[in-house]
OpenMM code with the backbone's topology and positions (N, CA, C; nanometers):
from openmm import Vec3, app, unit

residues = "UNK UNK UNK UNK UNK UNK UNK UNK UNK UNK UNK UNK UNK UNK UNK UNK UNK UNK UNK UNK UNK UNK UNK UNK UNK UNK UNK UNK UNK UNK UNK UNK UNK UNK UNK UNK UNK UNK UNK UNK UNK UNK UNK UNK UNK UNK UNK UNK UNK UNK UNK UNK UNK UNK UNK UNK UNK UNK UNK UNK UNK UNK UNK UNK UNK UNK UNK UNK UNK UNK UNK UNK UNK UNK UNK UNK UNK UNK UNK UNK UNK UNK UNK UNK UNK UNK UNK UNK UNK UNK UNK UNK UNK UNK UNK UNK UNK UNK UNK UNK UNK UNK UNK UNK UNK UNK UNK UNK UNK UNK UNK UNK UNK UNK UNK UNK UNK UNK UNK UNK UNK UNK UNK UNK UNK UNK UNK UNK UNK UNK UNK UNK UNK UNK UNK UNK UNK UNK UNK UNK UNK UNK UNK UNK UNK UNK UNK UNK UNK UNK UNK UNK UNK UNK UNK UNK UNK UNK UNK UNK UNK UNK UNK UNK UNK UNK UNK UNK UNK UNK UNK UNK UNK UNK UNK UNK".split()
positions = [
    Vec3(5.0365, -9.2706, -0.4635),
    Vec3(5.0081, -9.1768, -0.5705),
    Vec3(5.1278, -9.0821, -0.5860),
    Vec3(5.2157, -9.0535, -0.7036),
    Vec3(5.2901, -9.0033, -0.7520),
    Vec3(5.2420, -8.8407, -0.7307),
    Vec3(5.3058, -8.6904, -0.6860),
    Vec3(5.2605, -8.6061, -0.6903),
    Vec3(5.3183, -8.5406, -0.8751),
    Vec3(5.2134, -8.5131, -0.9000),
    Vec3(5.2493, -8.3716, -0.9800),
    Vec3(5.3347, -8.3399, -1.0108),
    Vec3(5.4062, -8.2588, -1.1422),
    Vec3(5.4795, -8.1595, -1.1200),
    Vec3(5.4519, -8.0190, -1.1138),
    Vec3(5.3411, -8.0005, -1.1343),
    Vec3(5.2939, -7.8696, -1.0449),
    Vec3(5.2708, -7.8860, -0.9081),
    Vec3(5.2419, -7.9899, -0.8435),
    Vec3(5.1968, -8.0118, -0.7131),
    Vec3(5.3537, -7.9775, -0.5958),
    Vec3(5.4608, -8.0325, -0.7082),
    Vec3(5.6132, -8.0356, -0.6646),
    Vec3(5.6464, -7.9447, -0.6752),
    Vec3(5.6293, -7.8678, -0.7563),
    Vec3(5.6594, -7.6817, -0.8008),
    Vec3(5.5633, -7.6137, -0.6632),
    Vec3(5.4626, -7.6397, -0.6302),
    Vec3(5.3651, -7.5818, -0.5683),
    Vec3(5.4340, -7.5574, -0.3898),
    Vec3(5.4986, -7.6607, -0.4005),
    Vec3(5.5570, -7.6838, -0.2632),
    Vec3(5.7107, -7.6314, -0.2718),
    Vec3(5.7494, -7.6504, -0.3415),
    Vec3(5.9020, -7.5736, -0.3200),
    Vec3(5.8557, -7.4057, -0.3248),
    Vec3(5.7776, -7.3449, -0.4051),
    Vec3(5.7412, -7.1928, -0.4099),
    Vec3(5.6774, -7.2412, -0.2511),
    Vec3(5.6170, -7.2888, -0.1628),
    Vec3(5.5609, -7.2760, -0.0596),
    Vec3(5.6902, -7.2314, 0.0295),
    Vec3(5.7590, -7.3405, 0.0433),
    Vec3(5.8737, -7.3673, 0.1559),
    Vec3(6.0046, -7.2303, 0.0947),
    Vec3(6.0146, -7.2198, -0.0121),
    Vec3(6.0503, -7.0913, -0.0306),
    Vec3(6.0032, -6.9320, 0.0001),
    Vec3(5.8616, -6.9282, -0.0181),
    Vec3(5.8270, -6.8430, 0.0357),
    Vec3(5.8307, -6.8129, 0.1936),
    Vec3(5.7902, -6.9165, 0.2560),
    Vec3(5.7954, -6.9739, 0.4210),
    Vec3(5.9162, -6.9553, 0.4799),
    Vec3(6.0351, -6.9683, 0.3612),
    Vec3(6.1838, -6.9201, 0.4474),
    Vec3(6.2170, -6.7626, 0.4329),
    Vec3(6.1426, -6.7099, 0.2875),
    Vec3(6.1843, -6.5600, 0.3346),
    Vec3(6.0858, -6.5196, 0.4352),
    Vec3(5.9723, -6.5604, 0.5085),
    Vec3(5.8825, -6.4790, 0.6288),
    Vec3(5.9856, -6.4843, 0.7286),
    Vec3(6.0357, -6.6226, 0.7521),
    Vec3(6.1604, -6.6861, 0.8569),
    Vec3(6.2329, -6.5447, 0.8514),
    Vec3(6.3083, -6.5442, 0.7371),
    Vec3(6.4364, -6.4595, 0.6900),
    Vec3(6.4081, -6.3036, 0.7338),
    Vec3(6.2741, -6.2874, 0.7296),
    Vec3(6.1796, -6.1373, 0.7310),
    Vec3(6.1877, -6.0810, 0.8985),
    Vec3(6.1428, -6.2242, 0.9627),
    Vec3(6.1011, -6.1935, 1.0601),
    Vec3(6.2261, -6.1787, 1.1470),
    Vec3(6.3599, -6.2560, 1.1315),
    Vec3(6.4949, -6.2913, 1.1675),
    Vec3(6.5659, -6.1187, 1.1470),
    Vec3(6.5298, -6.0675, 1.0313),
    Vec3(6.5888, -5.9563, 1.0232),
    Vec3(6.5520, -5.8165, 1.1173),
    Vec3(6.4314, -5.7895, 1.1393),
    Vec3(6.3149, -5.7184, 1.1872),
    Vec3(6.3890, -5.7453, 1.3415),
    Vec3(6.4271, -5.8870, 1.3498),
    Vec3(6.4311, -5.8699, 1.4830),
    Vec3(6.5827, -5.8782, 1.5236),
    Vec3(6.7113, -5.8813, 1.4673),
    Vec3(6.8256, -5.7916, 1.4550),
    Vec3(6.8136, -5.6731, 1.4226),
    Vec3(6.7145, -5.6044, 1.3522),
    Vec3(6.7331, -5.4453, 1.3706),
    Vec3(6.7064, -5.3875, 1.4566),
    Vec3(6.5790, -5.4329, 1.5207),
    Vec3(6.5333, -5.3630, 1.6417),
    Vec3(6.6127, -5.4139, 1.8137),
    Vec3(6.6831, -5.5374, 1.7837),
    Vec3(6.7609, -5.5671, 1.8795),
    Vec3(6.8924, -5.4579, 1.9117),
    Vec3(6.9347, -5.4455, 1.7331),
    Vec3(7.0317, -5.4075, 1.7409),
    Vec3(7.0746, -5.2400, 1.8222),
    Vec3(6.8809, -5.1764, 1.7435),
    Vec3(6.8379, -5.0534, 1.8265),
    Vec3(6.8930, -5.0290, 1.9730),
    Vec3(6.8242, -5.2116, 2.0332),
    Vec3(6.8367, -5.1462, 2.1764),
    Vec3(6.9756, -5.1967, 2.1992),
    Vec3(7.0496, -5.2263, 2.1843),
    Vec3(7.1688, -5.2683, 2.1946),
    Vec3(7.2683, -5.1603, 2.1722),
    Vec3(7.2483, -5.0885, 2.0648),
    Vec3(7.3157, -4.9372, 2.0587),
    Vec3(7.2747, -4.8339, 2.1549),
    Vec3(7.1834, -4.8575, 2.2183),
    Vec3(7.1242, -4.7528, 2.3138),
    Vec3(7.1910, -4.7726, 2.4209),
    Vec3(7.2285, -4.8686, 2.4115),
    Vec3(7.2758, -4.9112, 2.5775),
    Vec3(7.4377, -4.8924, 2.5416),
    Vec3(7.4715, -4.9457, 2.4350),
    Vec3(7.6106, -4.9221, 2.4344),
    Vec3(7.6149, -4.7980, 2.4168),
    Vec3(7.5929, -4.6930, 2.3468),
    Vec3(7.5977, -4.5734, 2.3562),
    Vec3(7.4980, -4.4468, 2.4009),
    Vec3(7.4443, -4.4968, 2.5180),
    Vec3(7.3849, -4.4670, 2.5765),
    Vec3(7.3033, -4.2989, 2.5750),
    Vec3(7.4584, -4.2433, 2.5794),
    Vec3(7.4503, -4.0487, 2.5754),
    Vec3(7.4418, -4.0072, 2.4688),
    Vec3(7.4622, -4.0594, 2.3469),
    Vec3(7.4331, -4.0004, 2.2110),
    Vec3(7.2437, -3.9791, 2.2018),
    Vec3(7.1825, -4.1179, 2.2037),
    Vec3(7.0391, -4.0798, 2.2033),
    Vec3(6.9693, -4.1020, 2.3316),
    Vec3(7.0424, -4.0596, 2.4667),
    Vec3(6.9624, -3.9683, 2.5476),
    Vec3(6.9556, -3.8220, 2.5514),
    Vec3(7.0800, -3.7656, 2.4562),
    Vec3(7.0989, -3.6292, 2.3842),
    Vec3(6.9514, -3.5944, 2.3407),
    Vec3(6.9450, -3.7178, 2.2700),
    Vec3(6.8554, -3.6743, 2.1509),
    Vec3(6.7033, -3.6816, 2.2132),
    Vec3(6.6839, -3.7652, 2.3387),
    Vec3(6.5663, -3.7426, 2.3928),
    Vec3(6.5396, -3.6231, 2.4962),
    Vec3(6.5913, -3.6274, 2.5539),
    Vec3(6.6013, -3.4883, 2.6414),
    Vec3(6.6214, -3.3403, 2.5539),
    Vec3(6.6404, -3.3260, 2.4406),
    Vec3(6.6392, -3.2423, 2.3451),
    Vec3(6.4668, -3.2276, 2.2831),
    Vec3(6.4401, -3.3308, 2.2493),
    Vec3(6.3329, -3.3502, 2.2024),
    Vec3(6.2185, -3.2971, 2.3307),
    Vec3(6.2351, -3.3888, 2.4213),
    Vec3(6.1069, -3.3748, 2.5483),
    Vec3(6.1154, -3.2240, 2.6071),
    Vec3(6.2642, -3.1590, 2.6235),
    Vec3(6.2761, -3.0260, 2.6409),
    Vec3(6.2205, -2.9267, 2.5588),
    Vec3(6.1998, -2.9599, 2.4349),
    Vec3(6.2075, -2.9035, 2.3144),
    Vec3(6.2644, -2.7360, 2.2970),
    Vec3(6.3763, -2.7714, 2.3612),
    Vec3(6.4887, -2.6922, 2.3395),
    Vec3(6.5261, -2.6026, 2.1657),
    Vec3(6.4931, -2.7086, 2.0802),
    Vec3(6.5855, -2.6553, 1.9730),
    Vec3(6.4486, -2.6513, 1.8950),
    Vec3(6.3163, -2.6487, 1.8712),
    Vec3(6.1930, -2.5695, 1.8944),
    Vec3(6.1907, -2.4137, 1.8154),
    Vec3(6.1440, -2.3817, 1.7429),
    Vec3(6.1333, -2.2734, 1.6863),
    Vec3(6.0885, -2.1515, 1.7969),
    Vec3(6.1625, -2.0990, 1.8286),
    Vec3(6.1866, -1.9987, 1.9190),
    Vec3(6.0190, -1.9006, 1.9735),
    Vec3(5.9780, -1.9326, 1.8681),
    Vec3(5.8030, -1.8107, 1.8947),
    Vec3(5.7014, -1.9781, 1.9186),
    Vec3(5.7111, -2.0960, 1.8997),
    Vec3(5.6439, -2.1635, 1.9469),
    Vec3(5.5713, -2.1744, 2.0256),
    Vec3(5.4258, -2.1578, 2.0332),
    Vec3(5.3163, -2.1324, 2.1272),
    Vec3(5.3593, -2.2801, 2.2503),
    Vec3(5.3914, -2.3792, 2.1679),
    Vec3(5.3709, -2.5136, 2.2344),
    Vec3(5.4699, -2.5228, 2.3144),
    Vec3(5.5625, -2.4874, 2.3160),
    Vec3(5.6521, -2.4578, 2.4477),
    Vec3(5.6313, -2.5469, 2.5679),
    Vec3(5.4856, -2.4877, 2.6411),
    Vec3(5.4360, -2.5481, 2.7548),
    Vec3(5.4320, -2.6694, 2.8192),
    Vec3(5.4201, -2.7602, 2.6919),
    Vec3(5.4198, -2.8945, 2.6965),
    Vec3(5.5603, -2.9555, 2.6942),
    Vec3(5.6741, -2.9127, 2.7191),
    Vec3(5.8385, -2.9319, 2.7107),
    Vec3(5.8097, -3.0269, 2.8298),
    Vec3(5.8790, -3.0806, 2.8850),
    Vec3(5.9198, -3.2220, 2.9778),
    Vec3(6.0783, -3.1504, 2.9916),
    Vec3(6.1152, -3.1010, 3.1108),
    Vec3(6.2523, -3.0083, 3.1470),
    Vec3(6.3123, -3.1277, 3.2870),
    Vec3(6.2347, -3.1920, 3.3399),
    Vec3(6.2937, -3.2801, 3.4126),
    Vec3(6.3568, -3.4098, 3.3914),
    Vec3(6.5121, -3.4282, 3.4049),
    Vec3(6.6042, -3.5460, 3.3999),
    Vec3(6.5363, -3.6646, 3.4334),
    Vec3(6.4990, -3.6685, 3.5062),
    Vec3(6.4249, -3.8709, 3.5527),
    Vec3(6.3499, -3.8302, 3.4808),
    Vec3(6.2799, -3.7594, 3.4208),
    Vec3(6.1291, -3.8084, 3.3257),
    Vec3(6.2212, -3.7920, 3.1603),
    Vec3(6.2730, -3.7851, 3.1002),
    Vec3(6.3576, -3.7783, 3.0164),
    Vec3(6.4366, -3.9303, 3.0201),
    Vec3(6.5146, -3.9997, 3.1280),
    Vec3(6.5630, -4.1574, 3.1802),
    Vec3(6.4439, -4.1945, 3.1739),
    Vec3(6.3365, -4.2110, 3.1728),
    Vec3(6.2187, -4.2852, 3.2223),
    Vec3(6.1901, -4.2687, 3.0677),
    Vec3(6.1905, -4.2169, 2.9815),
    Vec3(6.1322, -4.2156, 2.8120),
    Vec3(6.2025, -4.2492, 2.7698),
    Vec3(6.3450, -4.2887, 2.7898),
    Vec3(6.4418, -4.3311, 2.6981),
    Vec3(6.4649, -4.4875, 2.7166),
    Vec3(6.4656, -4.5203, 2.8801),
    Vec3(6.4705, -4.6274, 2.9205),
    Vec3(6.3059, -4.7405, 2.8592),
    Vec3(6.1941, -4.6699, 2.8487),
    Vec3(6.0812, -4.6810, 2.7703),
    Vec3(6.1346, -4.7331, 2.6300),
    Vec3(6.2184, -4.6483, 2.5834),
    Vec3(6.2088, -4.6889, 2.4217),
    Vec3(6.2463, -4.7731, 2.4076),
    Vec3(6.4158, -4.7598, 2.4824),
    Vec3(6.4900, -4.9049, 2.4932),
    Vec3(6.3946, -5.0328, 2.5181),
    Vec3(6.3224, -5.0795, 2.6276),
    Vec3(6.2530, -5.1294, 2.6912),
    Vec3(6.1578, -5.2065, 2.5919),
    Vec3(6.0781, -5.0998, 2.4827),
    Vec3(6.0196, -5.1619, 2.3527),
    Vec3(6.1114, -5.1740, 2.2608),
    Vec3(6.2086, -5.1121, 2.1983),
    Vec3(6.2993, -5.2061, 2.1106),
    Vec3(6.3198, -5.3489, 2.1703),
    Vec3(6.3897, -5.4154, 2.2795),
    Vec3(6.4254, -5.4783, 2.3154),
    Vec3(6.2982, -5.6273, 2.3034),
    Vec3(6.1823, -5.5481, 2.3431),
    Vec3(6.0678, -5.6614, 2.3587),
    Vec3(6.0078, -5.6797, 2.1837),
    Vec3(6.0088, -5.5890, 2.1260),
    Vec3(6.0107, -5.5803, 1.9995),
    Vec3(6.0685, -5.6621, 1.9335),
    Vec3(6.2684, -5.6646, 1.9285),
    Vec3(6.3037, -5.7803, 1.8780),
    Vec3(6.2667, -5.8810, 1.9270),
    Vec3(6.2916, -5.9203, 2.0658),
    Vec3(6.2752, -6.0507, 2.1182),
    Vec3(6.0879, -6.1304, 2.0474),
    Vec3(6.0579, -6.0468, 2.0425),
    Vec3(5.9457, -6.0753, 1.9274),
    Vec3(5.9307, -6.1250, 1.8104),
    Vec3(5.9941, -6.0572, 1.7437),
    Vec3(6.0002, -6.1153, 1.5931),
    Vec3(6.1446, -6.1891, 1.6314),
    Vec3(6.2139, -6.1948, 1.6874),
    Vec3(6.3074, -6.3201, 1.7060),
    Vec3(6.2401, -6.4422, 1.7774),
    Vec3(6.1397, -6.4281, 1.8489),
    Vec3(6.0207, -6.5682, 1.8761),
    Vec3(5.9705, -6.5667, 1.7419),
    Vec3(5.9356, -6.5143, 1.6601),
    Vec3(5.8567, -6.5312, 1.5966),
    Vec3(5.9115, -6.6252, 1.4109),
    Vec3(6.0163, -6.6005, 1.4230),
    Vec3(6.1248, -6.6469, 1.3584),
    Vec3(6.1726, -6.8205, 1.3472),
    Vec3(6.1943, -6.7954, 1.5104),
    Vec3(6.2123, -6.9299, 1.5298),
    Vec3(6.0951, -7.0059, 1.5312),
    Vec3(5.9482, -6.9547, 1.5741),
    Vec3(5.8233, -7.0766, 1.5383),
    Vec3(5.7980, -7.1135, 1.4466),
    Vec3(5.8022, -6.9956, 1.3447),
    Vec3(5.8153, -7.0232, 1.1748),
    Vec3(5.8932, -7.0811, 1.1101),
    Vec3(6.0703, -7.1100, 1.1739),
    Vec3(6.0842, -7.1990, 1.1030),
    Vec3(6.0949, -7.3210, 1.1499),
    Vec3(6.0352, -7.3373, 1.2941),
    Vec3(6.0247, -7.5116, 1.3866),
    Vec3(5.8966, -7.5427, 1.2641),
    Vec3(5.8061, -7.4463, 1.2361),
    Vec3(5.7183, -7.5188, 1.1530),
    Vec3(5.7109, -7.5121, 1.0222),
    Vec3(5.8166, -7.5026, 0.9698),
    Vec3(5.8522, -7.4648, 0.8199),
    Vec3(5.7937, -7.5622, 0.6962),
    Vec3(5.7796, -7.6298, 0.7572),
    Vec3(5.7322, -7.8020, 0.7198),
    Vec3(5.5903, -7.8249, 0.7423),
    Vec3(5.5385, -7.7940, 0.8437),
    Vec3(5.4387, -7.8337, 0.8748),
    Vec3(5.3034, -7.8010, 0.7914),
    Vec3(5.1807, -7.8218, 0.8677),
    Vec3(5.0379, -7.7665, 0.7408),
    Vec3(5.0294, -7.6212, 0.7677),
    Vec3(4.9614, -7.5708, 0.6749),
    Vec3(4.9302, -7.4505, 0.6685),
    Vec3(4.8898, -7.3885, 0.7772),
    Vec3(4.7804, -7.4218, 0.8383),
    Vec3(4.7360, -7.3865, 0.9695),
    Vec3(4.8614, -7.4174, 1.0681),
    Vec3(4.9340, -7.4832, 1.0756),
    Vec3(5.0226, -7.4124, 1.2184),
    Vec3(5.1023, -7.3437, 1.1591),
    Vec3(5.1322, -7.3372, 1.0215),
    Vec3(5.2542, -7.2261, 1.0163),
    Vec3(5.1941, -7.0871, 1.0211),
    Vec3(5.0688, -7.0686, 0.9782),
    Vec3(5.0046, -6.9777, 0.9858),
    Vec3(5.0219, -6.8711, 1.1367),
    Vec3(4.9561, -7.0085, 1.2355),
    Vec3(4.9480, -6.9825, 1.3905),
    Vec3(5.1111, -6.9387, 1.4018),
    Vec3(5.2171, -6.9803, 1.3486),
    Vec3(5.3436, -6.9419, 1.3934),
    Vec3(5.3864, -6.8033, 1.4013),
    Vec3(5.2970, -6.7497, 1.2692),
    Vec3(5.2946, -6.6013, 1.3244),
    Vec3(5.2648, -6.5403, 1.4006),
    Vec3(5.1742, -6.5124, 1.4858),
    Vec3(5.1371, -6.4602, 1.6088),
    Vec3(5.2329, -6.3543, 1.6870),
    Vec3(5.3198, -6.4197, 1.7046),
    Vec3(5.4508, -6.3292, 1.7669),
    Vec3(5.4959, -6.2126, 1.6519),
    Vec3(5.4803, -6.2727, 1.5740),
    Vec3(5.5259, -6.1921, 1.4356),
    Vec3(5.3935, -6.0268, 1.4435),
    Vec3(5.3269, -6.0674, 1.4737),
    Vec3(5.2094, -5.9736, 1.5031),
    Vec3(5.2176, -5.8664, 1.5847),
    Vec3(5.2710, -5.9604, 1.7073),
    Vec3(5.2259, -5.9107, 1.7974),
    Vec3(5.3641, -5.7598, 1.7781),
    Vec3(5.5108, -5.8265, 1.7149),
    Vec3(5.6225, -5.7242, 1.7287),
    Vec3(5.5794, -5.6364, 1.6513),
    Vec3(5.5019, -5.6832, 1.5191),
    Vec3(5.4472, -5.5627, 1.4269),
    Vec3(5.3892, -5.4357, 1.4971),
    Vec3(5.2952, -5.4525, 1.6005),
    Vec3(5.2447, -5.3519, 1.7001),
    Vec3(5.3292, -5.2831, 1.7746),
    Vec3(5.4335, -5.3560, 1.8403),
    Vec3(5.4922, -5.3173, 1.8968),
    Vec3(5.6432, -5.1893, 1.8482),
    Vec3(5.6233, -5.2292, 1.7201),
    Vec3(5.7008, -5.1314, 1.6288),
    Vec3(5.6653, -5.0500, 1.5897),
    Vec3(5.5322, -5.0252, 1.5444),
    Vec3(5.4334, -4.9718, 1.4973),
    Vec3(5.4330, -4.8855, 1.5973),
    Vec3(5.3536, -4.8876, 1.7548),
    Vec3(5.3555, -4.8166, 1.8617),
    Vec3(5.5070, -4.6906, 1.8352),
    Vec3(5.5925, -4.8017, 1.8882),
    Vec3(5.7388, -4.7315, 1.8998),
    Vec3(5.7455, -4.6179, 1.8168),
    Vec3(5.7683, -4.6237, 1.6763),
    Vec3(5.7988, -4.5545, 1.5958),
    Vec3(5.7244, -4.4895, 1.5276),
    Vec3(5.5786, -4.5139, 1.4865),
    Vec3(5.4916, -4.4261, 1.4988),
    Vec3(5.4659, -4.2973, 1.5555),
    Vec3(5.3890, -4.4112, 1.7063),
    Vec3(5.3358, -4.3495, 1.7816),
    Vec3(5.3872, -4.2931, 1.8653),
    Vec3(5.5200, -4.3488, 1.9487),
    Vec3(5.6216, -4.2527, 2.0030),
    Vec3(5.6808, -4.1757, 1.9027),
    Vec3(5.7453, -4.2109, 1.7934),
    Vec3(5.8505, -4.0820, 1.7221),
    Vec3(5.7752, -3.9951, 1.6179),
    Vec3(5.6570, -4.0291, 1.5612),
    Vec3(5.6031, -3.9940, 1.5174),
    Vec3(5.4933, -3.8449, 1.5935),
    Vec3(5.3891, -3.9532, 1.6167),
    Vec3(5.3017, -3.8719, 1.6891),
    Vec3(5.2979, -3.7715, 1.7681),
    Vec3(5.3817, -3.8476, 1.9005),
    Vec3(5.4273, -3.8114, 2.0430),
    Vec3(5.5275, -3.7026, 2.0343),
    Vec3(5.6633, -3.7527, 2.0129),
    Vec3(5.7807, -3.6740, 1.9391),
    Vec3(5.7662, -3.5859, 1.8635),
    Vec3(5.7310, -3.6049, 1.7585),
    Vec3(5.6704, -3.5028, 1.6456),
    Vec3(5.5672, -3.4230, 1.6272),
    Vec3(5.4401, -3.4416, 1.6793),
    Vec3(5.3571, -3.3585, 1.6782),
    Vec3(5.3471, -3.3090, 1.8458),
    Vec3(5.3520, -3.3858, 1.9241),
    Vec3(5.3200, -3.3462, 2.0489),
    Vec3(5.4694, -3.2498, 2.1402),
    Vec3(5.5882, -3.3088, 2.0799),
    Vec3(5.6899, -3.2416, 2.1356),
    Vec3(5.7448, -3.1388, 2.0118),
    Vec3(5.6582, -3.1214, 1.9120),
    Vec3(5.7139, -3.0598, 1.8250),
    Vec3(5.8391, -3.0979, 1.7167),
    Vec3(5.9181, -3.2088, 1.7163),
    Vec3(6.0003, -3.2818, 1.7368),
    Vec3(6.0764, -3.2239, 1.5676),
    Vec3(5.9484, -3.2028, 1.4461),
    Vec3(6.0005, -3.1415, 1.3265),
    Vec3(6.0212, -3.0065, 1.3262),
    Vec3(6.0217, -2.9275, 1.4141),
    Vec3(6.0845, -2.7536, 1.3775),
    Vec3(6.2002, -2.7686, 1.4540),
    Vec3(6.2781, -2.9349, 1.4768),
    Vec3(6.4268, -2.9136, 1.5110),
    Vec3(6.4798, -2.9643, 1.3916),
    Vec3(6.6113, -2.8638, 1.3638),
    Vec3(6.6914, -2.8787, 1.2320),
    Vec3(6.7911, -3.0003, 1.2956),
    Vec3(6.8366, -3.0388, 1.4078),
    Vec3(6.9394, -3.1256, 1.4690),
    Vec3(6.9112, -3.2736, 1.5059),
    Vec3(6.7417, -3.2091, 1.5696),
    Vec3(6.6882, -3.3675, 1.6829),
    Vec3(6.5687, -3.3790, 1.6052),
    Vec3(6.5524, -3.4580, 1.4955),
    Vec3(6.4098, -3.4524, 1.3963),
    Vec3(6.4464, -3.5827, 1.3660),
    Vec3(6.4128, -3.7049, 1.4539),
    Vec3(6.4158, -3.8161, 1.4309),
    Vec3(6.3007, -3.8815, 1.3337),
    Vec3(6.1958, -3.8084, 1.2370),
    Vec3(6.0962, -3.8501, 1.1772),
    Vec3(6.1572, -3.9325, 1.1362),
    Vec3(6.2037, -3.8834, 1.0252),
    Vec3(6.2428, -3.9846, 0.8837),
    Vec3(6.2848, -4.1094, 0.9164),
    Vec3(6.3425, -4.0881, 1.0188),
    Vec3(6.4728, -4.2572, 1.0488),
    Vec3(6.2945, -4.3481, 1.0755),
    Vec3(6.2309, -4.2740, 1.1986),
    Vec3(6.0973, -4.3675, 1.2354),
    Vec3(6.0140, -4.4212, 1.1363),
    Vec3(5.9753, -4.3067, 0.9917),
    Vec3(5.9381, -4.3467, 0.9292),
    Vec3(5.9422, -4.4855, 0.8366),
    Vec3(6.0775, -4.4745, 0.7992),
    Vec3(6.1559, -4.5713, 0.7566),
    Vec3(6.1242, -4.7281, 0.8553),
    Vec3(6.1268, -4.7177, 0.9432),
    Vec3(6.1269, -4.8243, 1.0431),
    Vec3(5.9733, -4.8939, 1.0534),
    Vec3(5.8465, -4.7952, 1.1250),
    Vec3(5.7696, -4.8326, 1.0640),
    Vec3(5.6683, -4.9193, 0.9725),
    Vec3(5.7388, -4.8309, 0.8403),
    Vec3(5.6825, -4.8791, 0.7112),
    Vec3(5.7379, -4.9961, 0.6766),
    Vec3(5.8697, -4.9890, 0.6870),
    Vec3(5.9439, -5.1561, 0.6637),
    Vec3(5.8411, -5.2549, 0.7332),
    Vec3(5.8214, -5.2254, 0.8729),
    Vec3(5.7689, -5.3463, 0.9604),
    Vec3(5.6328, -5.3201, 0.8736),
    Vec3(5.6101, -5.2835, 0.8268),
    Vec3(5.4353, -5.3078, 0.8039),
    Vec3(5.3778, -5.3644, 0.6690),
    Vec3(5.5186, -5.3162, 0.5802),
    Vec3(5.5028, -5.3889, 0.4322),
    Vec3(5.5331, -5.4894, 0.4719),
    Vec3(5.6531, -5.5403, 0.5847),
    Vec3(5.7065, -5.6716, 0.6050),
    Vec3(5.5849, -5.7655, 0.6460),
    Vec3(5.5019, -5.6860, 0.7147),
    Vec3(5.4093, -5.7605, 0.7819),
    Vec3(5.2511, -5.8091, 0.6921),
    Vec3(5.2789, -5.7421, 0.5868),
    Vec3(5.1742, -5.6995, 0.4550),
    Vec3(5.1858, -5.8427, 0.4265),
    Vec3(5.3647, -5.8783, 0.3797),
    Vec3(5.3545, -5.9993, 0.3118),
    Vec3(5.3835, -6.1632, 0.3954),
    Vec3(5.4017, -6.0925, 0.5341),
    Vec3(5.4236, -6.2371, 0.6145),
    Vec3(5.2977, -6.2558, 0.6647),
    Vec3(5.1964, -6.1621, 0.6452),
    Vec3(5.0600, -6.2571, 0.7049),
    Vec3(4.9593, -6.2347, 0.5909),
    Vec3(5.0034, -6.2732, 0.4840),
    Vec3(4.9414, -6.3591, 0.3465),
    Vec3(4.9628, -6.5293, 0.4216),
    Vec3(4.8108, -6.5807, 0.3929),
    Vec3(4.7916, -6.7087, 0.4721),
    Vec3(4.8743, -6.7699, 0.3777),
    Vec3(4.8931, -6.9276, 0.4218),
    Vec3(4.9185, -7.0310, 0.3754),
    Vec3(4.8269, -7.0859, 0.3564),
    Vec3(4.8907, -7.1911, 0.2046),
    Vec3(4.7729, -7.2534, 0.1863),
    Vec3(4.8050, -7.4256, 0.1824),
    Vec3(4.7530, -7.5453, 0.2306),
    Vec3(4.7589, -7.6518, 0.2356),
    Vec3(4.8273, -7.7218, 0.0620),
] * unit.nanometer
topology = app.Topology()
chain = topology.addChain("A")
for resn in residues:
    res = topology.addResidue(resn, chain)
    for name in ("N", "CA", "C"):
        topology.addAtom(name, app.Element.getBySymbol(name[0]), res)
């Protein structure tokens, strides 16, 4: 049986769509690699910026919240080495997740589907990070926005939201 030419159209928009999730997930996971990869290569620039933050040194001066500052060096290495630690597992995530998607680029719907999984799982794991550490933690709990210098919101925000629209449109199922 001869297919279609919608049936032929139907499948190239498939396998096209299927290479930008590839392409989605490939990128997601060079940025966040690249995160921890700058951390390590430049190590003292954003442990500046964490030990600033956990101190909350630069803190609006009458700040009740004060109390909650983190003033000790190993616990400051121990949050930074943390972040690193989830960037790193983060990419290696959506870089698994990359490569299953496109070993099954071809395949039926249901395993390319299943190929995401990893893709998921880094979504959380970014989500956590930048959220919930730079966001939440950082920002509301260390005060992190009444610093004019060390106010890493925005960059987190940005990061985030990318992973989550990204993730909006890479886990739209496939369809046979």
């Amino acid at each position: 049986m001869i297919a279609s030419p919608e049936d032929q159209y139907s499948k190239v928009i498939t396998m096209e769509l299927r290479f930008c999730k590839v392409t989605i997930a490939g990128s997601l996971a060079l940025f966040a690699l690249l995160c921890a990869i700058d951390n390590l290569a430049d190590y003292d620039t954003n442990y500046a910026f964490v030990s600033h933050v956990l101190s909350m040194d630069t803190t609006y001066a009458s700040n009740a919240l004060r109390s909650r500052a983190i003033t000790e060096p190993a616990l400051w290495r121990l949050g930074y080495l943390l972040i690193i630690a989830v960037e790193l597992t983060t990419g290696a995530c959506y870089l698994a997740a990359s490569v299953q998607m496109l070993r099954r680029l071809r395949a039926g719907a249901s395993l390319f589907n299943a190929a995401k999984r990893m893709f998921h799982i880094a979504t959380g794991l970014a989500f956590a990070l930048w959220f919930t550490g730079f966001t939440v933690v950082a920002g509301e709990w260390f005060q992190m926005w009444q610093s004019t210098q060390w106010n890493g919101q925005e960059p987190a925000f940005r990061f985030y939201i990318t992973a989550l629209i990204a993730a909006i449109f890479v886990s739209a199922k496939e369809a046979d």
